[in-house]
Structure formats: C-alpha cells, structure tokens
C-alpha positions in Angstrom: -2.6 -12.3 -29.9 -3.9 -8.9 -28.3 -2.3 -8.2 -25.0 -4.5 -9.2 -22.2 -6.3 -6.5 -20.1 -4.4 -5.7 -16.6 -7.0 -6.4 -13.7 -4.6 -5.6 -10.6 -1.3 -6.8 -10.0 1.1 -8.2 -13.4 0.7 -11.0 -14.9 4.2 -11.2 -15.2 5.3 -10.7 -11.2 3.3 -14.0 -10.8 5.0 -16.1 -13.7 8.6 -14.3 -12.5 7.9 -16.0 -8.6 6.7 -19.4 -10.2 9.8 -20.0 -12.2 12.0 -18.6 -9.0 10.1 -21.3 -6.8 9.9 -24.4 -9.7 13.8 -23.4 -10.1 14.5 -23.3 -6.2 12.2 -26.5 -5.7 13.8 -28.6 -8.6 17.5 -27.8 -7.4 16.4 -29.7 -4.3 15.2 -32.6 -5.8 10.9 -31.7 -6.3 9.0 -33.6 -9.5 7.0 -31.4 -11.7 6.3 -32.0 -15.4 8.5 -29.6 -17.2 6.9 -29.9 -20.4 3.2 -29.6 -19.0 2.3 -26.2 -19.2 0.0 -25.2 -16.3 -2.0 -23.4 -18.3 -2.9 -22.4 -22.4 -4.3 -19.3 -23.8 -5.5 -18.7 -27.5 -7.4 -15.8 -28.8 -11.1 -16.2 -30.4 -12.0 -13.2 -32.6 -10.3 -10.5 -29.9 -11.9 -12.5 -26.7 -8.7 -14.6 -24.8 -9.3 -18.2 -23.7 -7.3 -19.4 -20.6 -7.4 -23.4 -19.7 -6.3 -24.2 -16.8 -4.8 -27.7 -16.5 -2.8 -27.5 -13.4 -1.9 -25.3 -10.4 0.7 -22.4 -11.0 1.7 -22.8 -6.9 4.1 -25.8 -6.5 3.5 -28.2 -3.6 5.7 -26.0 -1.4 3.9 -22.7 -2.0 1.0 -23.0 0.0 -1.6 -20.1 1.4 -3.5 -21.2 4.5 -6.4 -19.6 5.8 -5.9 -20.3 9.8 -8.9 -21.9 11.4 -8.4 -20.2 14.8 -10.1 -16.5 14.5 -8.1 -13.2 15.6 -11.1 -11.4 15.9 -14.6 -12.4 17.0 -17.8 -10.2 17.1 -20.6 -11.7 18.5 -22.4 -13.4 21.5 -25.2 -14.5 23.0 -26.7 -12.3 26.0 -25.4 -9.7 28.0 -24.5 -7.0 25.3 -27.4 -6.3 22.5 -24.8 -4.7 20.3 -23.1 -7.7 20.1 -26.4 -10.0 19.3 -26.9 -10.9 15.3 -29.4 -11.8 13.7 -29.9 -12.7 10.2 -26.6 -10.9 8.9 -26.6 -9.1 5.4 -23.0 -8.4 5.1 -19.7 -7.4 6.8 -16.7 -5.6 5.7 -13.4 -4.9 7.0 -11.5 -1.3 6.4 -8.0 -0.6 6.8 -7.6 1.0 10.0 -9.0 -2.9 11.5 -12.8 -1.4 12.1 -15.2 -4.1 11.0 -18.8 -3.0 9.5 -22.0 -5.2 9.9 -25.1 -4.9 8.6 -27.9 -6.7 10.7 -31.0 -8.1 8.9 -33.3 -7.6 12.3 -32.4 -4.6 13.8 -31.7 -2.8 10.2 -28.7 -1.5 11.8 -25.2 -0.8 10.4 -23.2 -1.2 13.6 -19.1 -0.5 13.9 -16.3 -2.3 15.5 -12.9 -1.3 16.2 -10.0 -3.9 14.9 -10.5 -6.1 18.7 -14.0 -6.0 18.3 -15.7 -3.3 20.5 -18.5 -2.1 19.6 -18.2 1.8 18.7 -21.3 3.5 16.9 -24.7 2.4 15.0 -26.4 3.3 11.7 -29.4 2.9 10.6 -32.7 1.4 12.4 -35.8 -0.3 11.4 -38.4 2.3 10.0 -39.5 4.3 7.0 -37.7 7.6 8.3 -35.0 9.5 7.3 -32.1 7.3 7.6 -33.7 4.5 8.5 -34.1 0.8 6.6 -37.6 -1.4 6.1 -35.0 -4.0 4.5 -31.3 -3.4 4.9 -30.1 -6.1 2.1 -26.9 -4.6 0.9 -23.3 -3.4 2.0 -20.2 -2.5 0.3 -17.4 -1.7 0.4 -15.7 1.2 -1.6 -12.4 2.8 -2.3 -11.4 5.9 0.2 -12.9 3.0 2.9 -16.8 4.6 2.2 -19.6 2.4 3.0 -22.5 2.0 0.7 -25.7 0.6 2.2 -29.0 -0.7 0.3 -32.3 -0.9 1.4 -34.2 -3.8 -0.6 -37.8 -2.2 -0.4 -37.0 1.1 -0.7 -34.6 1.0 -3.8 -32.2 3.6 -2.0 -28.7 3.3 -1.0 -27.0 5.3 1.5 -23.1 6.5 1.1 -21.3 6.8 4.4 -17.9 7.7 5.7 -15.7 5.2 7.1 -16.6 7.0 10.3 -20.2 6.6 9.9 -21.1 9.9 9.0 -23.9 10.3 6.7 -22.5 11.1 2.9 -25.5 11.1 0.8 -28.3 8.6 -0.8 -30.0 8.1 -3.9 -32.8 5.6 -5.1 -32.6 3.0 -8.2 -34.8 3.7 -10.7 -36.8 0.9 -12.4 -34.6 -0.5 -15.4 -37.2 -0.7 -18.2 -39.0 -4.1 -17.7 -36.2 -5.6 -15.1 -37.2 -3.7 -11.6 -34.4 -1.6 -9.6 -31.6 -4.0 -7.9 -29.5 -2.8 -5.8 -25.6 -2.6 -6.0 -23.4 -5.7 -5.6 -19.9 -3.5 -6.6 -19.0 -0.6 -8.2 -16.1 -0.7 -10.8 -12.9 1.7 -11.3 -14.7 4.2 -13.8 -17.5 5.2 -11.0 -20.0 2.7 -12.5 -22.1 0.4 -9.8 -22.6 -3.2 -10.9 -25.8 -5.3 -10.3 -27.7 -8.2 -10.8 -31.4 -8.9 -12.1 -33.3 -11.8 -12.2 -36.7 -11.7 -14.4 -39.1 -15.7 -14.5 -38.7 -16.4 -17.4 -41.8 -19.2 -16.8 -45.2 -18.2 -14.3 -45.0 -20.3 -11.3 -46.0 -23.2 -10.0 -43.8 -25.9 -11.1 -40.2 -24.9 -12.8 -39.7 -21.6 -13.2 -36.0 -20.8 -14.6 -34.8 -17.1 -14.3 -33.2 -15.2 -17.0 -30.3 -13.1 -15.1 -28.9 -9.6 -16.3 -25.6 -8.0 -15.0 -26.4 -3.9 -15.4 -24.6 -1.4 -15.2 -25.7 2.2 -13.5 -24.9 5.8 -12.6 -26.6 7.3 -9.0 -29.7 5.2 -9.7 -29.8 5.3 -13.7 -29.4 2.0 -16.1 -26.3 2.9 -18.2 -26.0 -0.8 -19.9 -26.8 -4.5 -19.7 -23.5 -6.3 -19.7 -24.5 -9.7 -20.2 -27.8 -11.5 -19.6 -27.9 -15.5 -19.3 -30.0 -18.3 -17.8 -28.5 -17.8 -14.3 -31.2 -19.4 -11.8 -34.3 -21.7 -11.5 -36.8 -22.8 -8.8 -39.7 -24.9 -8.5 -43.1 -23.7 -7.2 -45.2 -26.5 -5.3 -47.7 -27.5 -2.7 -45.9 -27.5 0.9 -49.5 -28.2 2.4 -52.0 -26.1 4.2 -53.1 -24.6 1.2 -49.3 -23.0 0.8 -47.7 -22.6 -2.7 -43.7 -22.8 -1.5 -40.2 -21.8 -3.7 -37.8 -24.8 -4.0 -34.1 -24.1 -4.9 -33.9 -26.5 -7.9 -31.4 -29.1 -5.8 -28.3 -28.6 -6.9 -29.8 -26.2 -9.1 -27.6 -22.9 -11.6 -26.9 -20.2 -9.0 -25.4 -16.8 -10.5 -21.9 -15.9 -9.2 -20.6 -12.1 -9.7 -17.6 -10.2 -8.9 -15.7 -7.2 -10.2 -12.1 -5.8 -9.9 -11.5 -2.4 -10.7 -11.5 -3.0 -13.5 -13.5 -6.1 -14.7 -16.3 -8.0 -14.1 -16.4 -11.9 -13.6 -19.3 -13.5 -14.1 -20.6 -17.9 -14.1 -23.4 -19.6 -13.4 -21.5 -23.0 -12.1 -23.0 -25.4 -14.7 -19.6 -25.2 -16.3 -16.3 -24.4 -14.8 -16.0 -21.3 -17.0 -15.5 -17.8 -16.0 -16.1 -15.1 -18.6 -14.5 -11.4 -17.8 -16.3 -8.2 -18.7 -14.1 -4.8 -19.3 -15.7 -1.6 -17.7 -17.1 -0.8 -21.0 -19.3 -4.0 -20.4 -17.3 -6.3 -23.5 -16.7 -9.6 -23.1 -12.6 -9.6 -23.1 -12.2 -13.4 -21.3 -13.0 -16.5 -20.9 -11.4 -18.4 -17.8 -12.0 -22.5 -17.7 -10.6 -25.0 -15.7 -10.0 -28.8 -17.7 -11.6 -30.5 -14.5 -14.6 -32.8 -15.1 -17.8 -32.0 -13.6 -19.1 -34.1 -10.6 -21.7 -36.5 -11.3 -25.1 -36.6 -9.4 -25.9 -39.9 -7.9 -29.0 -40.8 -6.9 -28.7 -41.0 -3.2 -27.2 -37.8 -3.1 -30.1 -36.2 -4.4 -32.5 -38.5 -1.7 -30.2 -37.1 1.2 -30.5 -33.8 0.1 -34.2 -33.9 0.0 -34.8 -35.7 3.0 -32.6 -33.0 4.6 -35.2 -30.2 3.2 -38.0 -31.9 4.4 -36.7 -32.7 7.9 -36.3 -28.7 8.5 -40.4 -28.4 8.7 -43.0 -29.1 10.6 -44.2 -33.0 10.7 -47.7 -32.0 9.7 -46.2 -30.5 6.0 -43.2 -33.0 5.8 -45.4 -35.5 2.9 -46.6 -32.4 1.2 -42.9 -30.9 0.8 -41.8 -34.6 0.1 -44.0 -34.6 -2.4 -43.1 -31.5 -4.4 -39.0 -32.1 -3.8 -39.8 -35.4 -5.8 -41.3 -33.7 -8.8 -38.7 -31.1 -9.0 -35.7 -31.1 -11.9 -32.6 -32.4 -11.0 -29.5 -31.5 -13.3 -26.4 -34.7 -14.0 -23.5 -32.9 -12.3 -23.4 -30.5 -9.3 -22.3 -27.5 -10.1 -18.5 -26.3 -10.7 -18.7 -23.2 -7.9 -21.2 -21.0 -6.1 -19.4 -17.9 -5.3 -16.7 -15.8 -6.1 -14.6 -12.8 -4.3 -12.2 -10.6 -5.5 -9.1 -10.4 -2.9 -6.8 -7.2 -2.4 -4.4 -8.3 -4.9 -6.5 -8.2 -7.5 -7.5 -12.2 -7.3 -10.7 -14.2 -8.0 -11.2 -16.5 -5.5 -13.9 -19.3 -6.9 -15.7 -21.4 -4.0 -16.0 -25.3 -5.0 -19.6 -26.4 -4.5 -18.1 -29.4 -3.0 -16.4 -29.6 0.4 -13.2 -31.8 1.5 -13.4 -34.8 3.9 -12.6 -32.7 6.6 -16.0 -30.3 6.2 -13.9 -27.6 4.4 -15.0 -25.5 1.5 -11.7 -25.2 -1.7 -11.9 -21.9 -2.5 -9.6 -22.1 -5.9 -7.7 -18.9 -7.0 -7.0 -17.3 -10.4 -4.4 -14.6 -10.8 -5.7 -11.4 -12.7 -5.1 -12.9 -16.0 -6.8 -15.7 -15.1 -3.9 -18.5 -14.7 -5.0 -20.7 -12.0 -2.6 -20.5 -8.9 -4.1 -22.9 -6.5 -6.4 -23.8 -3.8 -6.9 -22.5 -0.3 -8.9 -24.6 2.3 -11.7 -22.3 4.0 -12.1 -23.2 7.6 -15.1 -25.3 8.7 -18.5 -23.2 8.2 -17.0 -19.6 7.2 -19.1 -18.0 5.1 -16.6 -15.3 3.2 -18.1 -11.8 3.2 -14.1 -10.1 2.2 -10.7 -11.6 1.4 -8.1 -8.8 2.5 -4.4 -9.2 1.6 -3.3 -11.3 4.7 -7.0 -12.0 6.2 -10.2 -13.9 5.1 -13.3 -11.9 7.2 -16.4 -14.1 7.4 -19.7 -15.3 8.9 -20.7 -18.6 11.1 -23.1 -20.0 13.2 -22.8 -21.9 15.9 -24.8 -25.1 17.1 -27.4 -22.7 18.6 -27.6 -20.5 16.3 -25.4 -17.5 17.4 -24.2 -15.6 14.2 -20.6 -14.3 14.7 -18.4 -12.6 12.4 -14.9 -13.8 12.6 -11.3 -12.0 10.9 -8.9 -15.2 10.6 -5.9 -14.8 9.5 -4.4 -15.4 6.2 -1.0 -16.8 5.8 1.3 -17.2 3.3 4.3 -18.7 4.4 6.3 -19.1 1.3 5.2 -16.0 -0.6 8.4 -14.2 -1.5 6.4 -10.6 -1.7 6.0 -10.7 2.1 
C-alpha cells in the first residue's frame, strides 16, 4: 500500500495517544473491543479507502465545545458598530482580533480579542474600495484577509491590520461564470466552487457542481465536478416564480487543508480527498446507515416553509412544496471545517435531543476520532486550536458573533 499523504499533524502522534489512553483506561478496568479495529484502510488502484466503524477517542477522552461564550460581538442599539445584519463571514487571528464581514453595511469591521470595536473596511458602493455585494472572507496564512465582492468578481487582500494589500478580479471560467474564493491551498492556489443548472427552471432543476482551481483570477484546473445541488422552481402566487431548496435536498460541502481538499455532497457519508495537484488520493466513509425520511417529517418541514410567508401566498407555496422531490434518507452532513490541527470537522444534518448540532472529527488521515457537541444555534464560521468562533441569532433577531471556548480536558498534548 502507498503511504498516505500528510495533511497536518501525523498520523502516527494520534494512533501513539490512542493506545496510551486504551492502555491507561483498560488498566483501570474500561470495556472496549480489542479485536474491533476502529477503523480499515485498503488501497484501490493508488486512491486509499478509510472505513470508519468506531470512534478512535475512548469514552474518557472527550473535547467539549463550552456553551457559555468568552467573547461576544454584538447588540442591539446604542453602538452602530456593534449592529449586524445579514453576516457573510467572521474569522479569528492570532493576536485575538475578530474580523466580520457585514452583508448590509458591506463593511469589514475589526475587533480586538474582548470585542471593541477598532477600525472598518469597505462600504456599500461601486468606488474604489468599496463592495455592491460583500459575499466572501477568508482567512490566510501570515493572518491576511481576503475579501470578495459577489457582483463585482474582485477580491481584496488586506493586512491583518486592515491595510489595503491589493485586489484582483475573477475572470469568467469558460462556460462556468467567475466564483469567488472559498480557500486557498499550500502551493498559492485559491479553491472555489461552481454551480451550472443542469435543467431550465421551473420545476426540478439539479445543479452540476465544479471544484476549480485558480491563480490571481485565472482558471488553472477543474478538480472534480459532481451533482452537488438541486432546487425546485414553482408558483409562490402573485404571478411570482420562487426557488425551493429540494427539502432535505444534496447540498455541496468543501474544505481544504494546506494541503488537500475535501469534498461530499451528504447523500452518502463519504468524503473524497483531493492533493494540490487536484488528484483524487482518498476516500473517507463512515459504516453508519443513513437516516430514513418519514413522512411527517417531510409534512413538518413544509408546513414550517410555508408558515414563514404571508397568509395571502401560503396555498400557492403549499402547493408547489407538495410537488417538489423528496429523497429516502436525509443527508449524512452539511458542512465541513478544517481546525488548526489539521482536522476535518463534518456537521451531522441531524441534531441531538438537546437542540445540539454533532460535529464528528476525522484526523488528517482520515481515521474518525469522535464527536463534539456544538452549542445550541452556533453557526461555525472557524475552529481554532482551543476555540470554536461562530454566528447566532437571538429570539429577535440580533446576529452576534460569539468565540467559545474549546476544551479538551484529557488531551495529553496540552
């Protein structure tokens, strides 16, 4: 078997501090089934294949995302700096400083590690420096910010200081128009995702999704391409033609190390792992059944949709929810981060009894560790070695962004 690729931190480290623990934890008298491997690995004409069948972490190595928040940006009245509204994205550097990008104002706006406001970006317009649709922020090594503007096809390269870097537009990519970056990889390379109808609305209209690769704005390579989403196009009344999600319809999840890409679609729980010279080098799966659809789920769902407009277009949006496709299973995941260990953390679709989101995680060679329990309502924009930074909303609507603590209690590296 070829040795596998190195994504971040060894393989090995993490299989040297799971035998320390099983030994520690059977000495004082823990169960675990010796001869049950928690994973196998075989290799398919040069591409490896990891199933997982059980957690690596034993019952007494546990991380835990705290629900209480160390940090919280955001309010309602009184300081318009501190006012969201429609956030795009957040990141966290490592002097503390927290960057987020506002889908109103079109501002980037920094905050020092206890959450003071310090300096602003950006601004609605067409003018130099200035977004009609800021859509997209990242984070990059050296702590640079990259910022994209939807409309306009440009990004904008800042300091971690704010200062003003450079920009450059995306170029259309042959017959797949100019997305904008969702990571950039070890070699240089920015990553990004297309999605092309494959189908002219109305009714079902699936999309056929490409994972590119470019240089300042130039297509270098398609990595993969795959049928990654789908809506449904219907009458919502009022002579209006709206876009459904498919309900519990294929959503495209992405992430890159530095040195790979991971890419799924959630009909499946299978991962598959590009190199940075876009081949397929993995294939991550988990042995866990998928869950199946019932009947009323799908009823509550809809009912849900249609309660969230007006009573005059509720029949109408009943109407078209009825007719649309509904797969057997929900899916396996809908979104994937890669932490500061090198990581992939894969969000279940499903959440616990206590309204929290699983967030499973796979070491970089794609053994599956374990699960964390995301706090009620997070929405992860950036998992950090020992924090989780995220989104929420409250019961009025205030949009916060919150640094909560990640512990890990038994981890032997800390």
């Amino acid at each position: 078997m070829p040795p596998r690729p190195m994504m971040a931190a060894p393989s090995h480290l993490w299989r040297a501090i799971g035998r320390v623990i099983i030994g520690s934890c059977l000495a004082a008298g823990c169960q675990f089934q010796r001869d049950a491997p928690a994973s196998t690995s075989r290799d398919s004409v040069g591409i490896v294949i990891v199933e997982s069948h059980r957690p690596v972490w034993p019952p007494t190595f546990r991380w835990v995302v705290e629900p209480t928040p160390s940090v919280v940006i955001g309010r309602r009245g009184g300081d318009p700096q501190q006012e969201f509204f429609r956030i795009r994205g957040a990141v966290r550097l490592r002097s503390g400083d927290v960057i987020v990008a506002d889908g109103l104002s079109r501002e980037l706006r920094w905050f020092d590690a206890d959450g003071q406001f310090i300096l602003r970006r950006g601004g609605e317009g067409s003018g130099p420096g200035e977004y009609e649709a800021l859509s997209t922020l990242l984070l990059l090594p050296g702590d640079s910010i990259a910022a994209g503007d939807g409309l306009r096809r440009t990004v904008r390269l800042y300091t971690a200081t704010g200062e003003f870097v450079r920009s450059w537009q995306v170029s259309p990519m042959g017959a797949i128009p100019g997305f904008l970056p969702v990571a950039r990889l070890e070699n240089g390379l920015f990553v990004t995702v297309a999605q092309t109808w494959l189908s002219q609305p109305p009714g079902h209209v699936p999309y056929q999704t490409s994972i590119l690769r470019y240089r300042d704005g130039v297509l270098v390579d398609t990595v993969t391409q795959f049928l990654g989403g789908e809506e449904y196009y219907a009458s919502c009344g009022l002579n209006r033609i709206c876009a459904f999600p498919v309900p519990f319809g294929r959503k495209t999840s992405v992430a890159t190390s530095r040195n790979a890409i991971m890419v799924g679609d959630g009909q499946r729980y299978e991962i598959r792992v590009f190199d940075p010279t876009a081949s397929l080098t993995q294939v991550w799966r988990r042995t866990l059944a998928p869950a199946a659809l019932s009947s009323a789920r799908v009823v509550a769902h809809r009912e849900s949709t249609v309660a969230a407009y007006p009573a005059a277009r509720q029949p109408a949006v009943r109407r078209a929810l009825e007719a649309a496709p509904v797969p057997d299973a929900v899916p396996a995941f809908v979104q994937f981060e890669v932490d500061a260990l090198g990581n992939l953390w894969v969000a279940r679709f499903d959440l616990d009894e206590a309204g929290r989101r699983p967030w499973d995680v796979f070491g970089p060679d794609g053994d599956f560790l374990g699960t964390v329990a995301m706090p009620r309502g997070v929405d992860v924009q950036q998992v950090g070695g020992d924090f989780v930074l995220g989104t929420l909303q409250d019961a009025d609507d205030v949009e916060y962004v919150v640094v909560l603590q990640l512990s890990k209690p038994s981890d032997p590296i800390r």
